[in-house]
N, C-alpha and C positions, 0 to 999 in steps of 0.2 A: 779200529773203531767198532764200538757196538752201542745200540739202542738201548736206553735203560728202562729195565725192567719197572721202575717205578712211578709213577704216578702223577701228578701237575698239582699238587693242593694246595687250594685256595691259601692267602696268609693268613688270614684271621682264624680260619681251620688249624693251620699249620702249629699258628701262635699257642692255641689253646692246647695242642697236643705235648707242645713242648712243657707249660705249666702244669698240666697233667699228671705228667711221669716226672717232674723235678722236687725231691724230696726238700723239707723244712730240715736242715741241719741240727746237733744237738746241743746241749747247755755249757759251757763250761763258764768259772769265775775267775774273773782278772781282774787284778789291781785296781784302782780308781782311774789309773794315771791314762791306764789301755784300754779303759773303758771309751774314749771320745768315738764321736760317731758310732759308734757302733748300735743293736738294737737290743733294747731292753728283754730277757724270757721270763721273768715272773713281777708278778705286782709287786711294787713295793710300797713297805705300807712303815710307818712313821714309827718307831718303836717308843718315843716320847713327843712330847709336845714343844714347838718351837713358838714363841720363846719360851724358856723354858723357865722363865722368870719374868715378874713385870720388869721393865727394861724403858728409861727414857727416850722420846722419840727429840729431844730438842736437850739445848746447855739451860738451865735456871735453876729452879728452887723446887725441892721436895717439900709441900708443906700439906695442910689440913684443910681442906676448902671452906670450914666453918673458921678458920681464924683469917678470913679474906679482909683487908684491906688492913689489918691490926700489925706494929711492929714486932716483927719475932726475932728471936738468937738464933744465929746461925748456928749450928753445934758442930760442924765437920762439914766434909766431903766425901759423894759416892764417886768414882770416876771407873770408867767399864773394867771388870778386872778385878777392882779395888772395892766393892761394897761398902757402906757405912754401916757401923758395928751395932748404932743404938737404935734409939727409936724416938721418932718425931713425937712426943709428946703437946699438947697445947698453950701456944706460944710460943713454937718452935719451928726451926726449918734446918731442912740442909741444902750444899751446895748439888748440884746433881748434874752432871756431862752426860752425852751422847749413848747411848747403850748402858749407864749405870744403873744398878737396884735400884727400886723404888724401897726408899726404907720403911721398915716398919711404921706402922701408926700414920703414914701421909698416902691422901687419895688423889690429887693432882699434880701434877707441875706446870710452874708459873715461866714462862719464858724469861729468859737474863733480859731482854728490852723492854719487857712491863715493869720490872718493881723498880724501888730507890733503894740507896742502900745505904748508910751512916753506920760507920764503923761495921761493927760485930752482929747491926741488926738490919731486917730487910724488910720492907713492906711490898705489899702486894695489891694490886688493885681488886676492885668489887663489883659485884659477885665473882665465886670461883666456882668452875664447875668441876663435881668429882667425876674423875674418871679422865680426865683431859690431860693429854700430851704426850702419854706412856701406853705403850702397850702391855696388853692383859698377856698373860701366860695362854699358849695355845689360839693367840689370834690369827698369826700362820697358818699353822698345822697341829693337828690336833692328836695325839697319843691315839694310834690305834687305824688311823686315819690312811686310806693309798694314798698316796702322793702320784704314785709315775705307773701307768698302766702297762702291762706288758705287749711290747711290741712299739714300744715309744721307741724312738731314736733317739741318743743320749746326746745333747749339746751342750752349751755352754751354763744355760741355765739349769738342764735337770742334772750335770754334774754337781755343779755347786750346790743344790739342795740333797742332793746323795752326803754330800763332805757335811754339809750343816748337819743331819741326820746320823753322821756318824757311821757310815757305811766306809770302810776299806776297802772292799773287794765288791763288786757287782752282777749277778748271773747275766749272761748274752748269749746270743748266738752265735755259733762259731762261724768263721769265717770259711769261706767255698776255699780251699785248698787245688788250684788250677795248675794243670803240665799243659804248657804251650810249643808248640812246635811246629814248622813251615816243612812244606815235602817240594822235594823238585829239585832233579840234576842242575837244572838252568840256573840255582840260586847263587850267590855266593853272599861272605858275611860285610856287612859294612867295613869299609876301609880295606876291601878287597879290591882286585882289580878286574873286572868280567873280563872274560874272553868270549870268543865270538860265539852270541846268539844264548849268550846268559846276563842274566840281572842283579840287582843289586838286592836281598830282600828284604823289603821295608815291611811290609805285611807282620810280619813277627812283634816289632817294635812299637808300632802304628797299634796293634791289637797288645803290648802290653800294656802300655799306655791307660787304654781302655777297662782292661781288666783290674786296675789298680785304682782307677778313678772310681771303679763301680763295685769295690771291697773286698777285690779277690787276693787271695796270698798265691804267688807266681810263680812257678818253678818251668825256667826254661829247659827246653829240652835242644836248641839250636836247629838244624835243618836236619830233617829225618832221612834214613837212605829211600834210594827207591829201588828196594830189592825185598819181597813180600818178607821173607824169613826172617830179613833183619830191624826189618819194622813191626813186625810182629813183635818179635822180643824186644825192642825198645817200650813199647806200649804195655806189652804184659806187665814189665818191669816196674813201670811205674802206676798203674793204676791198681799197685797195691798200696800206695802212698798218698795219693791224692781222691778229691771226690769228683772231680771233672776233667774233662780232657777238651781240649779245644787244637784242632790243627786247621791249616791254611793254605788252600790248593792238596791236590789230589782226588777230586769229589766228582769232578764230571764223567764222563765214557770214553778218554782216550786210553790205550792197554795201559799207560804207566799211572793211569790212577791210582791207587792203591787204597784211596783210606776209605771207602766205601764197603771194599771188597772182604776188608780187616774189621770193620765193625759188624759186617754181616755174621762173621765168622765165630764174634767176640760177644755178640748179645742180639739185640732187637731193632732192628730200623725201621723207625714213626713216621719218619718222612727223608725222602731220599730225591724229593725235585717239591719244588715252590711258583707259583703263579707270581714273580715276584721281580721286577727290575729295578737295581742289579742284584743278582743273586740266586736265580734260577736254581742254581748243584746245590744249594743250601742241603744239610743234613743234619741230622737229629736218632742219636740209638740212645738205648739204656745198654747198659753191662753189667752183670752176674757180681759178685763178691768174687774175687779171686786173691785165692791158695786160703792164706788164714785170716784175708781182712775180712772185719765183720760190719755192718750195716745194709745199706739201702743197696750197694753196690757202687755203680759211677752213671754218668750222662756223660757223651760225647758229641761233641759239634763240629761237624765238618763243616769249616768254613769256603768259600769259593775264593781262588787265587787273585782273582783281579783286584786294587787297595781298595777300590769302592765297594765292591760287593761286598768283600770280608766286612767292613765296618756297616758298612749298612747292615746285612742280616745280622752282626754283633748287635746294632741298637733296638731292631725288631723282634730279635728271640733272646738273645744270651742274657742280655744287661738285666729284663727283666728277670729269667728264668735263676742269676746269683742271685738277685732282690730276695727275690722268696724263700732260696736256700738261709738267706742271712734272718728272717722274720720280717723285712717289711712287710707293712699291708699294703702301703702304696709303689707299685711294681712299677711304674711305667713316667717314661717321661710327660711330661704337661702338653696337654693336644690345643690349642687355640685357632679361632678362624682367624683366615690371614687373608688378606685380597691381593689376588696377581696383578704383577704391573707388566707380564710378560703371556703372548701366548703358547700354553704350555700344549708339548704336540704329547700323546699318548699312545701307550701302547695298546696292538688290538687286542691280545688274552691275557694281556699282565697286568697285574698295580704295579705301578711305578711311584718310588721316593726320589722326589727331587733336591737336589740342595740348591738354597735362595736362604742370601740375607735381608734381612727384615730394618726398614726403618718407620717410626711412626708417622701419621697423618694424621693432627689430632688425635683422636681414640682409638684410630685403626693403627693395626698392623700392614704397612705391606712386603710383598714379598718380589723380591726381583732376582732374575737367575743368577748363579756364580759361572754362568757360560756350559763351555763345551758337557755334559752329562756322560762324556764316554766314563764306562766302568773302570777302565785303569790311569782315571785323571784324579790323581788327589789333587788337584789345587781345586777342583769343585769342589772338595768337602775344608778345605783349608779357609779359615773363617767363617764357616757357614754358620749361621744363624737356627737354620732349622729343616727338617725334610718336609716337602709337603707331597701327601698322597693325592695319585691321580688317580683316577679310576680307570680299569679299561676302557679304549672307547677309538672308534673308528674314527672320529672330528677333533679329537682334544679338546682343552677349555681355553677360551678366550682370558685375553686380559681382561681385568675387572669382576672374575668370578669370585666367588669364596669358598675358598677350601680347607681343611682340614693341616695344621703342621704340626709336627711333631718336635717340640721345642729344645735346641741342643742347649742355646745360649741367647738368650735377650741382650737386643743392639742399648 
């Protein structure tokens, strides 16, 4: 064992050091199809006018609003698709459906339950107003016009107006490209059988999970050796491929650490201990461009081995830190006050996040613990509702306080 050389810093310190040094990734265009979620990188701006035609907003009659209440010949029908060819001259009308041209020569449409109709002719009642029932060309969106600012998130709505618009392909930001990998003799793989004084490792799966929810593209890398030279070239190896690296366990100060020792070696460690329960070994480097890749370099995140802690400092540092590489503006999950229904004991030099789910009291939130808080309980985080931060503190906070959560999932 040895003492680490590095430092205690604060989380919100810690936080900002990581957004700091996490580069905004760069442009590429994909399909419409690959476009979903994803965030928009340039304005997009309307290259014509929707609609792109007067277009009816209801089924009735194309007519003249000066021949109001008079019987007219019907001459045809517009129906979407199908235009009508002439033009409403006076004493005239046409049949006109949902999204059809407004024909020529007619300024309103009469709904199909106001007029009568006798044979071939149709009357309409009085007054008519022009301008009613159809939309003008460019009442939408106007030629020339943004529609979608850059750094929108693309859903259900601003696809559909990309397809209306006529866009195929749409500029985004590329996705964080992450090598995931677990260190530790004591591991084995699921559906393996431990042998004595090793584990099963869920940490790996538990954090791809996460990495996927929060838009990352995954490449496992399975459990890394713990032999310095050989995980050395595993990581060389691949962070010529990827733009982050994220491993899980080897971060603290016992000899068989290793990924601490490997990032020091490999670029620059920002933060190598955190004021931070669970999660204390949290780490954080940049790394060089290596051999011929070209850009910003990579970021790497030593996560701590226990399932809590990895997922905790994933939700504190990482999740955000993809956010930003992807172009969100809004990095971070939703903070709301929550009131304990539990007295929460704290730590003396750390914040601590707790898991507690949430149910409402009227307008409040409250928040009741998921039990035992040891760092290697995931069924504390299994359902959890939300983390909520304690501050350091010699008393803890009683139930009935208001504090701070950090929102996973609303009950």
């Amino acid at each position: 064992m040895r003492a680490s050389a590095y430092p205690l810093v604060e989380v919100d310190a810690a936080a900002a050091l990581v957004l700091e040094h996490t580069p905004v990734l760069g442009v590429e265009r994909v399909a419409i199809a690959h476009a979903i979620g994803r965030v928009l990188a340039e304005d997009l701006v309307a290259p014509a006018s929707l609609p792109a035609f007067p277009s009816s907003a209801v089924d009735g009659y194309a007519v003249r609003s000066a021949d109001a209440g008079k019987a007219m010949r019907v001459l045809g029908e517009s129906a979407a698709g199908r235009p009508f060819g002439g033009t409403i001259e006076p004493g005239t009308a046409a049949r006109i459906l949902t999204g059809g041209v407004l024909p020529d020569g007619a300024d309103c449409v009469v709904m199909v339950e106001d007029v009568r109709l006798d044979g071939d002719l149709v009357t309409t009642p009085a007054p008519l107003r022009a301008g009613s029932n159809f939309h003008r060309p460019g009442a939408d969106v106007r030629a020339g016009e943004r529609v979608l600012a850059a750094g929108t998130q693309l859903g259900a709505a601003e696809i559909g107006l990309a397809a209306a618009l006529g866009f195929p392909r749409l500029p985004v930001r590329r996705r964080p490209r992450v090598a995931l990998m677990s260190t530790g003799d004591e591991l084995v793989e699921v559906g393996g059988k431990p042998g004595r004084g090793q584990i099963v490792d869920s940490n790996r799966w538990a954090l791809l999970a996460a990495l996927r929810e929060a838009g990352a593209e995954v490449r496992g890398l399975g459990i890394g050796p713990d032999e310095p030279e050989a995980l050395r070239q595993l990581v060389v190896d691949v962070l010529r491929e990827v733009d982050v690296l994220v491993t899980s366990g080897g971060v603290s100060v016992g000899t068989h650490d290793l990924v601490k020792p490997l990032l020091e070696s490999l670029g620059t460690v920002h933060v190598g201990r955190v004021k931070l329960k669970p999660g204390k070994p949290f780490t954080f480097a940049t790394l060089p461009p290596i051999g011929g890749r070209r850009g910003e370099g990579n970021i790497a995140f030593g996560l701590p081995g226990f399932p809590v802690s990895s997922l905790v400092t994933f939700e504190v540092f990482v999740r955000p830190a993809l956010r930003k590489m992807q172009g969100f503006t809004d990095l971070h999950r939703p903070i709301l006050p929550v009131r304990l229904a539990y007295d929460a004991r704290a730590s003396a030099d750390r914040t601590e996040f707790q898991r507690v789910r949430l149910h409402r009291d009227g307008r409040e939130l409250v928040a009741e613990t998921t039990g035992s808080q040891s760092s290697s309980r995931l069924m504390s985080l299994a359902g959890a509702h939300a983390l909520v931060r304690i501050p350091p503190d010699d008393q803890g906070i009683r139930a009935g306080s208001i504090v701070d959560a950090m929102i996973l999932a609303l009950p």
